[in-house]
C-alpha positions, 0 to 999 in steps of 0.5 A, a space after each residue: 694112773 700112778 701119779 694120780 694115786 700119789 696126788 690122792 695119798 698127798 692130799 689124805 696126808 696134807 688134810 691129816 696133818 692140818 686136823 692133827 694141827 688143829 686138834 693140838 691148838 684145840 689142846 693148847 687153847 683148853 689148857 691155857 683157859 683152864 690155867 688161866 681161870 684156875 689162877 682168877 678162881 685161886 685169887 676170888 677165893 683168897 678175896 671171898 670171905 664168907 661167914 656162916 650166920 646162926 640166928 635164933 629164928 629159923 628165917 623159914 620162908 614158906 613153911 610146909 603144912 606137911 610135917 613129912 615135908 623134907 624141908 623141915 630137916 634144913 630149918 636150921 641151916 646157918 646163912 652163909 654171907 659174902 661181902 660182895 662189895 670186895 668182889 665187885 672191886 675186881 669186877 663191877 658186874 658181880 651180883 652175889 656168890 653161890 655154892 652148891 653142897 656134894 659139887 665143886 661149885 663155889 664161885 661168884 656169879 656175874 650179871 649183864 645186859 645179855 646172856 652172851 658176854 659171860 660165854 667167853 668171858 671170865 671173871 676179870 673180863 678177858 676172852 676165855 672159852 671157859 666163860 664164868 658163871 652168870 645170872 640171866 639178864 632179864 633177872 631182877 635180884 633185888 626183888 627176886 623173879 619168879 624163877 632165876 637162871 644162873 649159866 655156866 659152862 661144862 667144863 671137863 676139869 670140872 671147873 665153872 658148872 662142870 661138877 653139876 653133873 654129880 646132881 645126876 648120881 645116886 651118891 648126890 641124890 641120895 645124901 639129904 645134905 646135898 640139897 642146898 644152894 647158898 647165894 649171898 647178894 648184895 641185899 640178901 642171903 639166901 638158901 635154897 632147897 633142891 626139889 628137881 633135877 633132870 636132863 632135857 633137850 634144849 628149850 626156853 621153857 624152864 628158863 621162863 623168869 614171869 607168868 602172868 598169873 599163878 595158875 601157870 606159874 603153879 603148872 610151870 612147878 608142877 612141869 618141872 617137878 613132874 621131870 626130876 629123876 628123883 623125889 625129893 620129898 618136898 611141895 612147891 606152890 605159888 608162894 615160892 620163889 625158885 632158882 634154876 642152874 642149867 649147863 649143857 650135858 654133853 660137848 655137842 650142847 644138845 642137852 641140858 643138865 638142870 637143876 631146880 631148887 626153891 627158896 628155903 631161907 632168907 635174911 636180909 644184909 
């Protein structure tokens, strides 16, 4: 009896010892990937060069009949414009450069042939959990879909789309100036307007790029409005086209938080 008592405790011994390895190589893995990416971010940034481009017209791309309407506060934002060609020399699948106001987001965003590779891939193509931020696959930015997905991880540093989480707080919400995404690509620069946010079960519905006539692409924004945990005090129609930042809630990736904002401003490079 004795021996099996002692059998037992070796046996709770040996699995705690092999989950106390396991946590810290689990450790070790999560700091070297935040290093490593911290240290590609330091070298994107010394070779991101954007310039803020005031123009005398206000480059309004579906202006609200309702004067009350929250767009008219950011008509005169200047673009900001990234010579994407520089970050293409590091990595040929970069496809613009987007920011968020009141976040930590300021990164280039990558493209490819699926929405995968970037999961656990970082910016110059090594294998790192931390991933970086991408466009959906199945988006044009050329022509500019109905709806553009842009991915990324949550992280706990707060790096790649962990600080969109802020989009939640009272704080973020309730400061106007926080309420634009900036995405320069090849072709355009681009301002977006904030109309939505919200957290939700993981779906494909908010991530739908084409519909094959107005009336559901009209139900579609109204869906998705409908959800924002805040007003933001704006109208969306047919005549917009949207931008859509998702990235997971939690560490189990049950939930989503998601972002809508629509096309405020554009200009032509």
């Amino acid at each position: 009896m004795k021996k099996k008592k002692n059998n037992f405790f070796e046996i709770i011994i040996f699995v705690a010892f092999i989950i106390l390895i396991g946590s810290i190589l689990a450790i070790f893995f999560w700091i070297n990937d935040n290093h490593k990416n911290k240290e590609i971010e330091d070298e994107v940034k010394y070779i991101y060069q954007g310039e803020y481009i005031n123009l005398e017209s206000n480059y309004l791309v579906n202006p609200p009949f309702n004067e009350l309407d929250k767009t008219w506060y950011y008509k005169d934002l200047p673009f900001v414009d990234v010579n994407i060609l520089d970050l293409q020399k590091e990595n040929s699948d970069t496809v613009g450069y987007i920011s968020l106001e009141g976040t930590k987001i300021s990164y280039p965003v990558v493209q490819t042939v699926d929405n995968e590779y970037y999961l656990n891939h970082t910016f110059d193509k090594s294998e790192s959990k931390a991933g970086w931020i991408f466009v959906d696959f199945r988006n044009k930015l050329d022509e500019l879909d109905y709806n553009t997905v842009i991915y990324g991880h949550r992280r706990t540093d707060e790096s790649m789309f962990g600080s969109l989480k802020y989009v939640l707080e009272s704080d973020w919400l309730n400061n106007l100036d926080n309420h634009i995404i900036n995405f320069s690509t090849e072709k355009y620069n681009l301002i977006w307007q904030v109309f939505s946010v919200y957290t939700i079960a993981q779906e494909k519905y908010y991530i739908k790029t084409y519909f094959t006539n107005d009336d559901k692409y009209q139900e579609f924004l109204n869906t998705i409005k409908e959800r924002s945990i805040y007003d933001f005090g704006t109208e969306v129609n047919t005549k917009d086209k949207i931008i859509t930042l998702s990235t997971c809630q939690d560490e189990l990736g049950i939930n989503r938080v998601v972002l809508h904002a629509k096309l405020l401003k554009k200009m032509d490079k």
